[in-house]
C-alpha positions as CSV (number, residue, x, y, z in Angstrom):
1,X,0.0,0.0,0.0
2,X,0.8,3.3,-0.8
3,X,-1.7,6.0,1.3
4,X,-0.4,9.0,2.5
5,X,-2.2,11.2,5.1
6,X,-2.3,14.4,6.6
7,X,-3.2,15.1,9.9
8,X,-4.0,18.7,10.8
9,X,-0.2,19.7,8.5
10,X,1.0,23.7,9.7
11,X,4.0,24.6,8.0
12,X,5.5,28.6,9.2
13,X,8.9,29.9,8.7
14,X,8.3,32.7,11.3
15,X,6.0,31.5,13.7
16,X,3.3,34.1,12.4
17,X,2.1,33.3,9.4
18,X,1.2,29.7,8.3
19,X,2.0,28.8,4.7
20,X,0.3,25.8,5.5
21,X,-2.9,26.3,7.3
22,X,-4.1,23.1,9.3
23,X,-4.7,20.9,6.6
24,X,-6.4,17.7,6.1
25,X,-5.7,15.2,3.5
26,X,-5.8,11.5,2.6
27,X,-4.2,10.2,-0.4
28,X,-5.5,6.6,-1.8
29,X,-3.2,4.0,-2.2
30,X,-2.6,4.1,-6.2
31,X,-4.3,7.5,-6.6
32,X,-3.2,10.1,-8.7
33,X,-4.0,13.6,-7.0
34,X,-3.0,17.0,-8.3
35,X,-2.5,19.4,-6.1
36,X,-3.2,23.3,-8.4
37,X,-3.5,26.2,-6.9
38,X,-1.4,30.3,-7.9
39,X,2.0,30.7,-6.5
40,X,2.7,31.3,-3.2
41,X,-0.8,28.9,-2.2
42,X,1.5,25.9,-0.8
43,X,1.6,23.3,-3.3
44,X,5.5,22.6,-3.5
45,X,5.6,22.9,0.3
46,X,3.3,20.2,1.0
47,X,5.6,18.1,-1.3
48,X,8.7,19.1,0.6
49,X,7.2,18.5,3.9
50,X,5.9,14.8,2.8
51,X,9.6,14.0,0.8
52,X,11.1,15.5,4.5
53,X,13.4,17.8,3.0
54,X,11.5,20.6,5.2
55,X,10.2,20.0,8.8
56,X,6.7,20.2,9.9
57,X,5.4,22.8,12.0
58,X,2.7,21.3,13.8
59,X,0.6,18.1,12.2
60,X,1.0,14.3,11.3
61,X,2.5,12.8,7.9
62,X,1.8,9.2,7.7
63,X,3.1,6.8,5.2
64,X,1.0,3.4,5.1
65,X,-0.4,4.5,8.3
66,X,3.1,4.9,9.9
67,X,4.1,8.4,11.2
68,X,7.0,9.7,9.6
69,X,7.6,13.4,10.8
70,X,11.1,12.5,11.8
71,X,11.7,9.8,9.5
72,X,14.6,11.0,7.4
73,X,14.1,11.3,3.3
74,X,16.0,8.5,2.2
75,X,14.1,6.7,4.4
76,X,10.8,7.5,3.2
77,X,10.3,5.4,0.4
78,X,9.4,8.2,-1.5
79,X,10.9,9.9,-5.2
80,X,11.0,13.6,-6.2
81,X,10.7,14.4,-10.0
82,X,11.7,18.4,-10.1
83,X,10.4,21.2,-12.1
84,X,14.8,21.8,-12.8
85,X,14.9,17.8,-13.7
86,X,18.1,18.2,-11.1
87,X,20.3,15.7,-13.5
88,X,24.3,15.2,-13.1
89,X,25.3,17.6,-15.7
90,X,28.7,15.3,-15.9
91,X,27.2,12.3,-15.3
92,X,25.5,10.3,-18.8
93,X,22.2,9.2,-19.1
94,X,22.7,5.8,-17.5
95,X,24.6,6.9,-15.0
96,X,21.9,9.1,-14.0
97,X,19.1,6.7,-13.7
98,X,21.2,4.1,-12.0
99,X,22.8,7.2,-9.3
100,X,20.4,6.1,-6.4
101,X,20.8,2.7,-6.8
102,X,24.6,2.8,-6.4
103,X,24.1,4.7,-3.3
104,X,22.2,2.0,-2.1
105,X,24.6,-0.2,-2.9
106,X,23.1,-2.3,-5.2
107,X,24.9,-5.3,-7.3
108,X,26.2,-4.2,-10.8
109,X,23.9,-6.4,-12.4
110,X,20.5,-5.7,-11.1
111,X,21.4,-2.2,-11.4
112,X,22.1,-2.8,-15.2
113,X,18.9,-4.5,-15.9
114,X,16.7,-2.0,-14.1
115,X,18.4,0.9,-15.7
116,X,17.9,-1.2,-19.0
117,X,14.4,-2.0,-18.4
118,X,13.5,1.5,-17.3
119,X,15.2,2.8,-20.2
120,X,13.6,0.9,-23.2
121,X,9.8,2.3,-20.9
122,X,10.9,5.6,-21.6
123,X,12.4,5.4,-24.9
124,X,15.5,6.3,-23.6
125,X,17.5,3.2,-24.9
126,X,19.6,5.0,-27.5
127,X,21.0,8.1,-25.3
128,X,22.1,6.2,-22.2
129,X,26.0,7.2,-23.4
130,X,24.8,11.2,-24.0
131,X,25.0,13.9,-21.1
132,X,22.1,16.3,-20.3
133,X,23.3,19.4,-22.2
134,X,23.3,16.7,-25.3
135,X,19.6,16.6,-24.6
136,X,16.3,18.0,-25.5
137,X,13.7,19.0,-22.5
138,X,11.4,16.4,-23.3
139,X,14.2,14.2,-22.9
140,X,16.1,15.4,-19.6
141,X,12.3,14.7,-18.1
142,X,12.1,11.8,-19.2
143,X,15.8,11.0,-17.4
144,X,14.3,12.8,-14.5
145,X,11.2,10.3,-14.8
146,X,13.6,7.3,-14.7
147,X,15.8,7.9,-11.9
148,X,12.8,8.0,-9.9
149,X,10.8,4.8,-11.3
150,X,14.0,2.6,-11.3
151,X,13.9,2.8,-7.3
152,X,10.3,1.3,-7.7
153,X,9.4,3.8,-4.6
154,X,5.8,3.6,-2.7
155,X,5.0,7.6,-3.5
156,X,5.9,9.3,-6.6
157,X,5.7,13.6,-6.0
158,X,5.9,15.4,-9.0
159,X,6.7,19.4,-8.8
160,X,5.6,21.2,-12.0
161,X,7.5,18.7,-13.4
162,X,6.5,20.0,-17.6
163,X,6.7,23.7,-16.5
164,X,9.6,24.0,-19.2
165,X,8.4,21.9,-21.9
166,X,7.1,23.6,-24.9
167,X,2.9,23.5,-25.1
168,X,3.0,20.8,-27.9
169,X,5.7,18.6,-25.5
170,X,3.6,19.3,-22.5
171,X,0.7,17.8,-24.0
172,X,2.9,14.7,-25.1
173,X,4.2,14.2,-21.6
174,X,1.2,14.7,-19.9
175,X,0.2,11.0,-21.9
176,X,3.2,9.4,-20.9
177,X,3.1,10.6,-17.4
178,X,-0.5,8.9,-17.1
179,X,0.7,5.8,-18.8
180,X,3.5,5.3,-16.7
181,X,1.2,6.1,-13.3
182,X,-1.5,3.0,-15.1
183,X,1.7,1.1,-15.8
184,X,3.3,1.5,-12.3
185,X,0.0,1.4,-10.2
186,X,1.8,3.3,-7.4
187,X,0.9,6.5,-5.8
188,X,1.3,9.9,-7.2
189,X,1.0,13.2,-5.8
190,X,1.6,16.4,-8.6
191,X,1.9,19.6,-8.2
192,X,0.9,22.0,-11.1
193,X,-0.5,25.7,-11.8
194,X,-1.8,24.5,-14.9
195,X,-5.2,24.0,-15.0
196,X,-5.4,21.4,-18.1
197,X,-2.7,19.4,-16.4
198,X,-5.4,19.1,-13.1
199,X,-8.4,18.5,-15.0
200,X,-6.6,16.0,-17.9
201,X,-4.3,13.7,-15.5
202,X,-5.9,13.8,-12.2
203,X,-8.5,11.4,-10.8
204,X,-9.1,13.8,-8.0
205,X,-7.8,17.7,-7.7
206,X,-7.0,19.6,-4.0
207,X,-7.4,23.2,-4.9
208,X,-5.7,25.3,-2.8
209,X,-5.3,28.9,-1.7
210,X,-3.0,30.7,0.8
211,X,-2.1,27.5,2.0
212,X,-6.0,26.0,3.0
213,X,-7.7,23.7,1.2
214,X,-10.8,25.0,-0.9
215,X,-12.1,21.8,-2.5
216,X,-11.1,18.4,-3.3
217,X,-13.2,16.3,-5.7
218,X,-13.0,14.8,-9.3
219,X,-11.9,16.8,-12.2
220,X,-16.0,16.7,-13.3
221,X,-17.1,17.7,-10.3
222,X,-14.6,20.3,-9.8
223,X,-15.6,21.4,-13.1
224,X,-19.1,21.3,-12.8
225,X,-19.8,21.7,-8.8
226,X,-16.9,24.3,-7.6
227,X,-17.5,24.7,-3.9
228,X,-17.0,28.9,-3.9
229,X,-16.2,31.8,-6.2
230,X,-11.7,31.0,-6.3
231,X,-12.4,27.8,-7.0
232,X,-15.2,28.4,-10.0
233,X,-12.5,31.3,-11.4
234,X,-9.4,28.9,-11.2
235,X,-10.7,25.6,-12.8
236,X,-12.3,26.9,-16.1
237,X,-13.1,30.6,-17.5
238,X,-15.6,31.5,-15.6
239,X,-17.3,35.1,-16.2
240,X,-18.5,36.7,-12.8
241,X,-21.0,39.4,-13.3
242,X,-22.5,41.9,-10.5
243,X,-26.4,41.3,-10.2
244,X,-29.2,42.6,-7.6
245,X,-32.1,40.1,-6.9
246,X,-35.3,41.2,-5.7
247,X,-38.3,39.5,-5.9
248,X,-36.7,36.7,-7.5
249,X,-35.3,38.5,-10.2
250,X,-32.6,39.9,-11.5
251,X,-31.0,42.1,-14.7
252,X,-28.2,41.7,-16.7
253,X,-28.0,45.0,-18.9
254,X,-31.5,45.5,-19.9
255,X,-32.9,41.6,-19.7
256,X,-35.1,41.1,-16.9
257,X,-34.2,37.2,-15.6
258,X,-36.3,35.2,-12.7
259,X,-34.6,32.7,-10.8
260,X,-36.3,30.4,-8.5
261,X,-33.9,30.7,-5.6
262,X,-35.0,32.8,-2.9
263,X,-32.3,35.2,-2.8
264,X,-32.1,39.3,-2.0
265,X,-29.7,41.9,-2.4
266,X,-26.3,41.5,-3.9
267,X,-24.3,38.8,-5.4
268,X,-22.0,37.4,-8.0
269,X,-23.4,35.7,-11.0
270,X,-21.3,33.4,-12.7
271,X,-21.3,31.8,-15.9
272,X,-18.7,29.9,-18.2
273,X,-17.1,30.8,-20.7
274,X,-18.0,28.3,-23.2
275,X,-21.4,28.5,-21.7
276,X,-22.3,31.8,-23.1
277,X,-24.0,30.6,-26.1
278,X,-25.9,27.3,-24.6
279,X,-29.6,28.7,-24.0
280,X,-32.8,30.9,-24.5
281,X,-32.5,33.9,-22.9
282,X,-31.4,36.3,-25.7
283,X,-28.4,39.6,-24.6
284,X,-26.9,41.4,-26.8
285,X,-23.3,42.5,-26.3
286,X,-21.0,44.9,-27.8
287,X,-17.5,42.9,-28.7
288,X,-14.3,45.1,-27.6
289,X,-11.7,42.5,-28.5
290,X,-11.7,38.9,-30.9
291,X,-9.2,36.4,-30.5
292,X,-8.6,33.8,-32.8
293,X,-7.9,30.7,-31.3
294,X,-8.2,28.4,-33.9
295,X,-11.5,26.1,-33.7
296,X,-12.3,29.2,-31.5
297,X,-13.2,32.8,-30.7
298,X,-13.3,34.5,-27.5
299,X,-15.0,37.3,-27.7
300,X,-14.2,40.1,-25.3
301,X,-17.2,42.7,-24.2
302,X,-18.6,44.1,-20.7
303,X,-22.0,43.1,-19.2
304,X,-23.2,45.2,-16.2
305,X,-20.0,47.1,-16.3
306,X,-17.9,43.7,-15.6
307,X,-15.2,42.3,-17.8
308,X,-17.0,39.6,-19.6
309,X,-15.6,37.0,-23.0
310,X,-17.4,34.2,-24.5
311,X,-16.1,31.2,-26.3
312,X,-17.7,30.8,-29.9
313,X,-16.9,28.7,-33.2
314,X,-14.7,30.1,-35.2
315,X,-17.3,30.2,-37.9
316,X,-19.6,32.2,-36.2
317,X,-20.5,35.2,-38.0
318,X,-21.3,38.1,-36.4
319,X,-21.8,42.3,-36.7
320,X,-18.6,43.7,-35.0
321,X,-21.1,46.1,-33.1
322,X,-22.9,43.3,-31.9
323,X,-22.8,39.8,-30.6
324,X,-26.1,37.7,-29.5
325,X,-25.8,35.7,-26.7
326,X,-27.6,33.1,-25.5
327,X,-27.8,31.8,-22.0
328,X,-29.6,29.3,-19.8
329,X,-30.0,29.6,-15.9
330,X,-29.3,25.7,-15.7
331,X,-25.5,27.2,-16.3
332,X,-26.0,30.1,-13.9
333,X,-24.3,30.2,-10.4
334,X,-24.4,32.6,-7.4
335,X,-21.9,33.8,-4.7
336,X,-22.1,36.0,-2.4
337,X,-20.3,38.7,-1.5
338,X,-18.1,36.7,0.3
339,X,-17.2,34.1,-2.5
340,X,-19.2,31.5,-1.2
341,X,-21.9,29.7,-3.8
342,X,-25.6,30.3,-2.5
């Protein structure tokens, strides 16, 4: 087994401020989680704390239900894939993916076979000779990626580990990183900013901000269900627009919309992006900015004097003065003032 929990976690550098705020987390034997969230939320920390390569404040880090707050990091079981890929410039290839096994003193042999078997997994079987500067990105991760499988470790942490791939790359390694979890069937915790990363390779997502946890749920439900306001504007483009409710109703520029929810005074309407287009209440809209896309436009224009865009085809035709949309309160959420969804 390979669960990891965390049992009330405080990390703080000064005794003042908590980067990590009392949190709460178990981590399925198997599962891949993604932890997402902006810089400076907490993210790499919480890695760091469970690899032990920083010390808790406060809280509980179990391992297959064994405490391990003063276990040291060699001892953990555990392999860190950085964002830097951290290779032996001088070192080649092979001697890279086989480095923690000579530490642990392993036999020549064995050590040959696993850096042979590991190689051929990642396609790496014809540079084992080069150095890293002799590499591309794609391939360096992938050197990263096989010093830490070869160890066959119970917990796999990941930090931002495609952050300097290219976008076409980072869509190629995101595929082989979720192969090689299915392959593996070990745990893996990640740590990204990106949310198509979260939403493509998790099977559940922690969102975090200044270092609490907002929600944790599948990517659908993440998608579909977020908890508060941070967590509807982080996952997804989500378009929040100022509204008054009064007698169960509502205006967005000059449309007049009834809700059924029994709501008054103000709040924060939401509504998606690529959900702008989706329904039967008619608004038109005066476009400030286009940008092609591709297979899409987002469209650029204010409603209720908040910055607004909707995602359309890229064959839509429309008057540059004016854009129809077309929305449906099925798609509709509310927040109050506080960010929380009513």
């Amino acid at each position: 087994m390979s669960k990891v929990i965390l049992k009330n976690l405080v990390k703080s550098y000064d005794g003042k401020n908590n980067i990590i705020d009392n949190i709460n987390l178990e981590i399925r034997d198997k599962e891949f989680i993604i932890l997402v969230g902006s810089s400076g939320c907490g993210k790499s920390t919480i890695l760091r704390l469970i690899s032990g390569l920083e010390d808790i404040t406060s809280g509980d880090i179990l391992i297959d239900d064994k405490i391990v707050n003063n276990v040291h990091p060699k001892d953990r079981d555990i392999a860190f894939v950085f964002q830097s890929y951290a290779l032996y410039p001088h070192m080649s290839v092979y001697d890279n993916i086989a480095f923690g096994l000579k530490m642990r003193k392993y036999d020549k042999e064995v050590i040959n076979t696993k850096v042979i078997e590991v190689a051929k997994a990642l396609g790496l079987e014809n540079l084992l000779d080069r150095k890293p500067k002799q590499l591309s990105g794609g391939q360096r991760q992938r050197v990263a990626l096989g010093r830490a499988i070869v160890r066959n470790p119970k917990v796999f942490l990941m930090d931002e580990p495609l952050s300097n791939l290219d976008a076409n790359l980072r869509v190629k390694m995101r595929s082989e990183i979720k192969k090689l979890h299915n392959k593996l069937k070990t745990t893996f915790i990640y740590v990204t900013h990106d949310q198509t990363e979260a939403l493509t390779m998790g099977d559940r997502i922690v969102i975090l901000d200044k270092g609490q946890i907002q929600q944790i749920d599948t990517p659908e439900n993440i998608y579909n269900n977020p908890k508060n306001k941070f967590v509807a504007g982080f996952i997804g483009q989500m378009n929040f627009i100022d509204i008054i409710i009064k007698d169960k109703k509502f205006c967005i520029e000059n449309k007049t919309i009834e809700i059924d929810k029994n709501l008054t005074g103000n709040y924060i309407l939401g509504i998606r992006q690529e959900k702008m287009t989706e329904g039967d209440i008619e608004i038109k809209v005066t476009p400030e900015i286009v940008e092609m896309t591709g297979s899409d436009k987002i469209v650029y224009f204010k409603l209720n004097n908040c910055e607004c865009s909707a995602k359309i085809s890229s064959n839509t035709i429309f008057n540059e003065k004016t854009l129809n949309l077309y929305l449906s309160k099925s798609n509709m959420y509310f927040f109050d003032n506080f960010g929380e969804r009513v």
